[in-house]
C-alpha beads as a LAMMPS data file, in Angstrom:
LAMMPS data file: protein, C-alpha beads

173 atoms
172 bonds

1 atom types
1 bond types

-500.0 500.0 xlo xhi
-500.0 500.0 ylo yhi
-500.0 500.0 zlo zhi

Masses

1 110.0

Atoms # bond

1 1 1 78.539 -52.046 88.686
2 1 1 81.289 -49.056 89.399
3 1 1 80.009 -46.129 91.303
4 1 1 81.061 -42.915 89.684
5 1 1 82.549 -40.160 92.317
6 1 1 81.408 -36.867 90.951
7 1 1 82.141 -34.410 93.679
8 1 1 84.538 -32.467 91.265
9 1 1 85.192 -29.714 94.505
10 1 1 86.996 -32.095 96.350
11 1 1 88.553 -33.967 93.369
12 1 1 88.529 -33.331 90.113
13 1 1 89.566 -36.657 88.213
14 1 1 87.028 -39.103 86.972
15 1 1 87.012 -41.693 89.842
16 1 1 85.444 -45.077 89.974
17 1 1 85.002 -47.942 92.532
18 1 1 85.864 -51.520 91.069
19 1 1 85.325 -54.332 93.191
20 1 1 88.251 -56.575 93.734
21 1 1 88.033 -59.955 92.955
22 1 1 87.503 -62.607 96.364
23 1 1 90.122 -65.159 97.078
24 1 1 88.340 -68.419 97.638
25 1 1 89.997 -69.572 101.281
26 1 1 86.990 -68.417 102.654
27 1 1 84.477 -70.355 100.341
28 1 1 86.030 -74.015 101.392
29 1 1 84.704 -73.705 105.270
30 1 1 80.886 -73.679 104.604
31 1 1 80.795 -72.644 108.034
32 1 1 83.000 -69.598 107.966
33 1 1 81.887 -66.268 107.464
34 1 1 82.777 -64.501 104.435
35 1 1 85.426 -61.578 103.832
36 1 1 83.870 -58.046 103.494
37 1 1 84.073 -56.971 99.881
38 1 1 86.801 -55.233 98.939
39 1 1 87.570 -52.082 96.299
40 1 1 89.747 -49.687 94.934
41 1 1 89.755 -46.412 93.173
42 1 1 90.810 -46.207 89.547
43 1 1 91.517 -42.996 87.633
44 1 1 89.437 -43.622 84.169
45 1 1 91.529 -40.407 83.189
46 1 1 94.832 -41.919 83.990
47 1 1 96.459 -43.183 80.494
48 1 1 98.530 -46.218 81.098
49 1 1 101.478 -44.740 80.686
50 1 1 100.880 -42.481 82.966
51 1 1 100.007 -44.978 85.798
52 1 1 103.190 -46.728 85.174
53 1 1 105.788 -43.388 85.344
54 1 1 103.687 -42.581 88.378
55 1 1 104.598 -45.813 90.369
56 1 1 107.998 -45.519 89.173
57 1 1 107.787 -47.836 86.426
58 1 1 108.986 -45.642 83.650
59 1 1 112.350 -42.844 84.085
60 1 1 111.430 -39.197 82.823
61 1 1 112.727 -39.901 79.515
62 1 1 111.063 -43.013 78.206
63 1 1 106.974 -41.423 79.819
64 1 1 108.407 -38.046 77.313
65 1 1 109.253 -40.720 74.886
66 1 1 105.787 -42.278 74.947
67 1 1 104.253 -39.059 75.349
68 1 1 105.631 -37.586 72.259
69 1 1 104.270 -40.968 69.977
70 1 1 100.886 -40.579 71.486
71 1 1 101.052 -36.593 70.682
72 1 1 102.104 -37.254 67.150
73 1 1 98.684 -39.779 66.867
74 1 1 96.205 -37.455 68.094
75 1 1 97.692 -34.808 65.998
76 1 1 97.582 -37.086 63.031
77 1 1 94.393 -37.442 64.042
78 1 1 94.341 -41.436 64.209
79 1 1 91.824 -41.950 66.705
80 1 1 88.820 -43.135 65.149
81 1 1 86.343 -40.270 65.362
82 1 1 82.676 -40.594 65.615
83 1 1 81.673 -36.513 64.369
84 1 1 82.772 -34.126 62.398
85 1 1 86.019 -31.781 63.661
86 1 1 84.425 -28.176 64.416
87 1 1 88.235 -26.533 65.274
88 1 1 88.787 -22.493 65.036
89 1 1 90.081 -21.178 62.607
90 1 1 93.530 -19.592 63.678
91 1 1 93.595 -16.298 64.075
92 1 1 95.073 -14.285 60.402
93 1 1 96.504 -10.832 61.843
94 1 1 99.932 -10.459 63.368
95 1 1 103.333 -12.181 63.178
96 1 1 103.123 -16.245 63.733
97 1 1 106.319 -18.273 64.577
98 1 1 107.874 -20.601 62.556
99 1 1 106.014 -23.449 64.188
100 1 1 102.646 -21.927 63.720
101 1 1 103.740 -21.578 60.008
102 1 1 101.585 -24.331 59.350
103 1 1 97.665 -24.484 58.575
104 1 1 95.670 -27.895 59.998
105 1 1 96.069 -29.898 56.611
106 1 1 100.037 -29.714 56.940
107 1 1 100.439 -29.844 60.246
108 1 1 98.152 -33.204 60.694
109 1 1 100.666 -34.619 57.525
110 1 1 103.564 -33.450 59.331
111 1 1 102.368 -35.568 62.242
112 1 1 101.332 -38.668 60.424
113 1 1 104.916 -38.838 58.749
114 1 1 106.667 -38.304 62.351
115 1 1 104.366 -41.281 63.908
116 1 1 104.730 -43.206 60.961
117 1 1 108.208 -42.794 60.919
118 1 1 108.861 -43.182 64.848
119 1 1 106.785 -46.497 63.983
120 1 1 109.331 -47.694 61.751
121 1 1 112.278 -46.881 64.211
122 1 1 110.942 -49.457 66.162
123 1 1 110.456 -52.199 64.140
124 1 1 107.982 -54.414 64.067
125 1 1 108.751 -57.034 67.370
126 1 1 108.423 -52.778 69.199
127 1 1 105.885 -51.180 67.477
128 1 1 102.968 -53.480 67.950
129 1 1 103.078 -53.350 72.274
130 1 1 104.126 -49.549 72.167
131 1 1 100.777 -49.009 69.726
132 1 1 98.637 -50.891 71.749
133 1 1 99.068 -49.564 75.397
134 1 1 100.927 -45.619 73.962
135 1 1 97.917 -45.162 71.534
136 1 1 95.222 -47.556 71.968
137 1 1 95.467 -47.110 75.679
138 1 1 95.142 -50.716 76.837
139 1 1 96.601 -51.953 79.863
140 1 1 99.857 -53.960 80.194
141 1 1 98.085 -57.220 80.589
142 1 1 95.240 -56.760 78.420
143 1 1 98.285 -56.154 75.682
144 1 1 100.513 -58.964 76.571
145 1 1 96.783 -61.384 76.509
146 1 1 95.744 -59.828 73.135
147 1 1 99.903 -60.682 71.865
148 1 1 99.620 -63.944 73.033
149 1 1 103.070 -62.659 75.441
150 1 1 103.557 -64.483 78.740
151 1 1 102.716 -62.336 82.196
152 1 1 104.952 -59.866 83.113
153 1 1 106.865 -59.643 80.219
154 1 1 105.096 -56.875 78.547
155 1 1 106.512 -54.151 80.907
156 1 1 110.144 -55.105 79.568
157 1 1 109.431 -54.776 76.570
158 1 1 107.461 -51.563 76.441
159 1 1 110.933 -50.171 78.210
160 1 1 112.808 -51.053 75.373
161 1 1 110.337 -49.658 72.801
162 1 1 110.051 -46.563 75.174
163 1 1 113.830 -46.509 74.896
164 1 1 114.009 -46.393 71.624
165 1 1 111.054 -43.657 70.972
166 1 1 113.302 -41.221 72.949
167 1 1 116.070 -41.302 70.870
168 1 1 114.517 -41.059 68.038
169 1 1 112.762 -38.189 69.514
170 1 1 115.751 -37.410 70.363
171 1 1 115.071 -36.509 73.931
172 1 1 118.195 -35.119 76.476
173 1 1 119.539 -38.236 79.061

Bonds

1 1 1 2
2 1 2 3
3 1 3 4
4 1 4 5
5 1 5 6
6 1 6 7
7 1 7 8
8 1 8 9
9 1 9 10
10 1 10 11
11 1 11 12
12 1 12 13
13 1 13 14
14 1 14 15
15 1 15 16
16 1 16 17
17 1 17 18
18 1 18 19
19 1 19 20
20 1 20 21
21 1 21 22
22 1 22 23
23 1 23 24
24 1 24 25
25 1 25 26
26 1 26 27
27 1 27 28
28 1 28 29
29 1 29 30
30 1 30 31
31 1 31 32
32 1 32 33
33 1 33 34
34 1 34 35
35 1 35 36
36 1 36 37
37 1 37 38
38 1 38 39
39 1 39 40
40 1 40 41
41 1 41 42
42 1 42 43
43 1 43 44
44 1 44 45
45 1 45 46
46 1 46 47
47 1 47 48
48 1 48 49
49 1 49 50
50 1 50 51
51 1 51 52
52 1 52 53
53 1 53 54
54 1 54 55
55 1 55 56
56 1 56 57
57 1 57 58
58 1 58 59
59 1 59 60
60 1 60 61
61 1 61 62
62 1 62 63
63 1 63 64
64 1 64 65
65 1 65 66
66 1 66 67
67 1 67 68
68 1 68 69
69 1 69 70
70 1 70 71
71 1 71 72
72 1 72 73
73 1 73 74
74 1 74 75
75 1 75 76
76 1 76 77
77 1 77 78
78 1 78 79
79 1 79 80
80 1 80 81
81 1 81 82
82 1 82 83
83 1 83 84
84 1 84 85
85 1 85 86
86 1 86 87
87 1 87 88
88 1 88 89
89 1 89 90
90 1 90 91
91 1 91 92
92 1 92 93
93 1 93 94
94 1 94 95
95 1 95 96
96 1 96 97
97 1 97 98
98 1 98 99
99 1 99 100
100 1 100 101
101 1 101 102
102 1 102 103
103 1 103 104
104 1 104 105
105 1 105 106
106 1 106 107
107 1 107 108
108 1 108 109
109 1 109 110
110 1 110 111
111 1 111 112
112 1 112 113
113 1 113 114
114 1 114 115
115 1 115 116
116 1 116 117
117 1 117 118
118 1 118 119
119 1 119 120
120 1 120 121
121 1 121 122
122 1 122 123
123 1 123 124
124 1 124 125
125 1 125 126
126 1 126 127
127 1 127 128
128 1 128 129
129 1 129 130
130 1 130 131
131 1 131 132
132 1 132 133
133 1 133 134
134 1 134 135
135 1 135 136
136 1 136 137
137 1 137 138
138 1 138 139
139 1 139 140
140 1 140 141
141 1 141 142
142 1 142 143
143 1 143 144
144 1 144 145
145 1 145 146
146 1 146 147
147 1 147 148
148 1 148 149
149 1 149 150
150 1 150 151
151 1 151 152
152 1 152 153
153 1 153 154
154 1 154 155
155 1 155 156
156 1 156 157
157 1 157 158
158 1 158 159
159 1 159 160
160 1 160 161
161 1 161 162
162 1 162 163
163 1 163 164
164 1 164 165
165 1 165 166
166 1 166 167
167 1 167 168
168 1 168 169
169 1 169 170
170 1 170 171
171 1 171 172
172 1 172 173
C-alpha cells in the first residue's frame, strides 16, 4: 500500500511512495540474501503530459498543444461528474470584454464545438491516443496496452497528434 506524504509546508504536491517491482537474480540463490526494497515518489497531481514535457519529452509547443485540447474538455465539461455544478454567478455591473461576452451555457458550447472540432483535425488513427492520455489522463503504456499498440510506440505517436493539435490551435513555432 502507498504511503501518502502530507507535510504540505515542506511540499505542497500530492506525493506517494510506490514500491518498485524486484528483479528476480536474487530469488535463484536460495542462499543469497535478498535486495532491500526499493521506491520512488510519484506526483498523483502530475498529468501525463505534464511528466513527459518535464523530462523533455514534449517541445513547448506540442505540451500548449495538448494543454489547449484538455482545456477545451473541462470547459465542455466532459469529465464525467458525480454532483451537481454550484459555480458563481458572474458578476452583472461594469464593462466585460469581448471574451467574457459569454454566459456558462455558450461558453461550455463554444468549447464542445472547439474539442469536437480539434478531434476531427486529427483523425481518427490521432484522436483515440491523444483522448486517452490528453483527457482521460492515462499513462503512455497503459494507452498503448488498452490500443493493443506495441511498447514504445505510443510516445511517437502522441508527438504527431500533439503536432497536429498546435496547428490547429494555431500556436506560434
Amino acid at each position: 500500500m502507498p504511503s501518502i506524504r502530507t507535510d504540505k509546508l515542506k511540499d505542497p504536491r500530492i506525493l506517494a511512495e510506490r514500491p518498485l517491482p524486484q528483479d528476480g537474480r536474487d530469488c535463484a540463490n536460495a542462499g543469497a540474501r535478498k535486495r532491500p526494497a526499493r521506491s520512488v515518489t510519484v506526483n498523483l497531481s502530475e498529468s501525463p503530459l505534464a511528466w513527459l514535457h518535464a523530462r523533455g519529452h514534449l517541445t513547448d509547443r506540442q505540451f500548449d498543444g495538448g494543454e489547449k485540447l484538455r482545456a477545451d474538455w473541462e470547459r465542455a465539461n466532459l469529465p464525467p461528474n458525480t454532483t451537481m455544478s454550484w459555480n458563481m454567478v458572474p458578476p452583472t455591473g461594469g464593462r466585460r470584454a469581448a471574451a467574457e461576452m459569454l454566459n456558462a451555457t455558450e461558453a461550455q458550447i463554444a468549447a464542445r464545438q472547439r474539442f469536437d472540432n480539434a478531434i476531427a483535425h486529427l483523425g481518427t488513427d490521432l484522436s483515440d491516443i491523444a483522448w486517452r492520455i490528453i483527457c482521460a489522463g492515462e499513462g503512455v503504456p497503459a494507452a498503448e496496452k488498452n490500443l493493443g499498440w506495441p511498447a514504445r510506440s505510443g510516445k511517437l505517436v502522441l508527438k504527431i497528434a500533439l503536432d497536429r493539435l498546435a496547428n490547429f490551435y494555431r500556436l506560434p513555432e
